[in-house]
C-alpha positions, 0 to 999 in steps of 0.5 A: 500500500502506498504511503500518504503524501508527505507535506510540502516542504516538510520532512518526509519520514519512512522512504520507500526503498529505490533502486540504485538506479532511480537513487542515481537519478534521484541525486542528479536531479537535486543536484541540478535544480539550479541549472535547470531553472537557470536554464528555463529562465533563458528559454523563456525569455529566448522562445516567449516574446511576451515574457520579455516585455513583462515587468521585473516583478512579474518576471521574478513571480513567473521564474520563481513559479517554474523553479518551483516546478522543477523543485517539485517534481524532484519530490514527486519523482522520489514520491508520485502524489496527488495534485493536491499538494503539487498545487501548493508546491508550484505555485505557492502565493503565486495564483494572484499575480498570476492571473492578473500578469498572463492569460491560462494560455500564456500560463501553459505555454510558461508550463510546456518550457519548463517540461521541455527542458528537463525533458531535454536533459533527461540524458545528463539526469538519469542512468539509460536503464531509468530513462524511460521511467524518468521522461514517463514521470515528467510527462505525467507530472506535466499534466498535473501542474497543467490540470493544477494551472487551470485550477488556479485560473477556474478559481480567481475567475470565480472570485473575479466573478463574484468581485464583479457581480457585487461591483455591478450591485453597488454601481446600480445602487449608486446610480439609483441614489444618485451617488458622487459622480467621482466614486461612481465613475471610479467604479464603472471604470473598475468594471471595465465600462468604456462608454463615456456618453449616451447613457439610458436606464430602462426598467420593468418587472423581473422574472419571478423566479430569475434562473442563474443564468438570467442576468448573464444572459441579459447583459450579453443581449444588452451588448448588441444593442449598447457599448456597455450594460449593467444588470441589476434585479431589486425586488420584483424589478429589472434595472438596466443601465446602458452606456454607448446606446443608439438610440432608436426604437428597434433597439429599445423594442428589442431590449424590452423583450428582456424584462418580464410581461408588464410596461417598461420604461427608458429614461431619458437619453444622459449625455454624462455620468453626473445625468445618469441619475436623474435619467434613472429616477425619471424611468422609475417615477414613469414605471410607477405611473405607468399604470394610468395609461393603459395603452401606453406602448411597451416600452415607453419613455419616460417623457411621453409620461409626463400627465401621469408623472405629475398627477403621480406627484413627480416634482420633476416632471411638472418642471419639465413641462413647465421648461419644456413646453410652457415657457417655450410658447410664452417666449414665441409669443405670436399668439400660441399660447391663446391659441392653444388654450382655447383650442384645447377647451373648445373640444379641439375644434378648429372652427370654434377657436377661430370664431373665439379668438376672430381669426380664419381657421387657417390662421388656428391650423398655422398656429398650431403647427407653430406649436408642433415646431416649438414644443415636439408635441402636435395638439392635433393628436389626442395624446400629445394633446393631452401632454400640452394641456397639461403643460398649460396647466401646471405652468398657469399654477406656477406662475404668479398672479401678475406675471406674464401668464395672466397676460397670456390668459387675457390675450385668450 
């Protein structure tokens, strides 16, 4: 039966016996670690171009994990284990500078040098009765370093993993609670974000119960669409934040396919970091208003919710209508805003506000073409009239009782 491996690099008690030749063998080997691991360190600098252009640091990491390797497997020649403990052996604290110097493929071929030069001096090493046995154990001891290589790669991509999914957790809630822009753009870039402008938040309902691989599998189909995409679940509700977006209809009708049967809803387009959160918070208040309009498409901005975001409460939206709409009339002047209000109270009908107001009818279908081209929104249509109504009435209650407004409504 064979012993229990020894622990690494304490003293192993009770040696199995050896034949004289393998004691040979044995004795060389401990004889020559160091000019095998001088002799690696000129063969990977002579046949890996990359290793050359690594740091002095990183170099001295990787050197030192091939002369461990050569160290260990003259300890496992004398004592073939399992793997578990060649792990340790070889690459002892090296796994995290590791991964972050050089990619599992660059690892292996760092692996495959050191095989090759002890390999090639098997002849010097071993008596010709342990040859064979002695180039068998190098290629079985290549396999478990290999197999113990890849194992490190697996396990600090797991933690990168887990490191990146929490980063993400945090960045959503940042953007959410309009964190510091300075922290928040430090930790987008430790995540790898490369967008700089375009950002939009959309949000909906999350599947009940989201499978594993549901957020992964979100985030690579936001990649089609967006330069960069974060994914977040709180609650019942889905939350992706987009950078690098083109914004168009197909993209986000695509995109809304993601997120569980309900409205969805997108903020409005942020040119910048520091606009990201008022885009969040204006997708969230119209998602809670959403309701309200049945018919609503799926998705739908943000801003196309302005009447039920106000009636909702939504401070920020009575003040987009006010900005957006009701000072831009005021300011054109040349009837517009009469025009309108009586057009709108006298049930949209055009002869009727032009019998009001004492003017031809055409002059009312110009006018109100004026207030297409300054506001975005066409009282001819029934929704978009009904955002311009309301428009005129929260801006009529934010003005004061002699300001311009009182002009306008006498003018009317």
């Amino acid at each position: 039966m064979q012993p229990s491996p020894p622990a690494p690099g304490g003293a192993r008690k009770g040696r199995l016996s050896v034949s004289p030749a393998k004691a040979e063998t044995l004795k060389k080997l401990r004889s020559s670690v160091g000019q095998l691991s001088t002799t690696t360190t000129r063969e990977l600098e002579r046949s890996l171009p990359w290793y050359s252009r690594l740091s002095a640091d990183e170099r001295s990491a990787l050197g030192l994990v091939a002369q461990n390797g050569i160290a260990a497997f003259v300890t496992w020649y004398e004592r073939p284990s399992q793997p578990s403990w060649v792990l340790s052996d070889v690459f002892g604290n090296a796994p995290t500078e590791l991964t972050r110097s050089i990619s599992l493929q660059k690892a292996l071929q760092l692996i495959r040098i050191v095989v090759e030069v002890v390999e090639d001096q098997v002849p010097n090493l071993a008596l010709e009765e342990d040859q064979p046995a002695l180039r068998e154990a190098v290629l079985r001891y290549s396999r478990e370093v290999a197999f113990a290589a890849a194992d490190v790669y697996a396990r600090a991509a797991e933690t990168r993993g887990s490191w990146d999914t929490r980063l993400e957790a945090l960045i959503v809630d940042a953007i959410l609670r309009g964190e510091n822009t300075d922290a928040l753009r430090s930790r987008i870039a430790a995540l790898g974000w490369k967008a700089q402008e375009r950002f939009t938040v959309m949000v909906g309902s999350s599947p009940l119960e989201p499978s594993p691989s549901y957020v992964g599998e979100v985030r690579r189909i936001a990649g089609r669409y967006a330069q960069d995409a974060l994914v977040g679940i709180q609650g019942d509700r889905l939350i992706l934040i987009l950078g690098g977006i083109d914004e168009d209809e197909a993209a986000y009708a695509k995109l809304s396919e993601l997120f569980a049967p309900g409205p969805v809803v997108f903020g409005p387009q942020a040119e910048s970091l520091p606009e990201i959160s008022a885009s969040a918070q204006a997708a969230f208040a119209g998602l809670s208003a959403a309701r309200a309009w049945p018919n609503a498409p799926r998705p739908v901005a943000a801003d196309d919710l302005l009447p039920e975001r106000v009636v909702a409460g939504d401070d920020a939206a009575r003040r987009a209508l006010v900005q957006k709409i009701y000072r831009p009339l005021l300011a054109a002047s040349n009837g517009l805003i009469e025009t309108l209000g009586a057009y709108l109270e006298l049930g949209h009908s055009l002869e009727a506000t032009a019998r009001e107001l004492f003017v031809h009818a055409n002059t009312v279908r110009y006018r109100l073409r004026r207030v297409c081209d300054v506001t975005g929104w066409d009282p001819l249509l029934p929704r978009e009239a009904f955002v311009l109504q309301t428009a005129l009435v929260v801006g009529r209650l934010a003005a004061t009782p002699n300001g311009r407004e009182r002009a306008g409504r006498q003018g009317g």
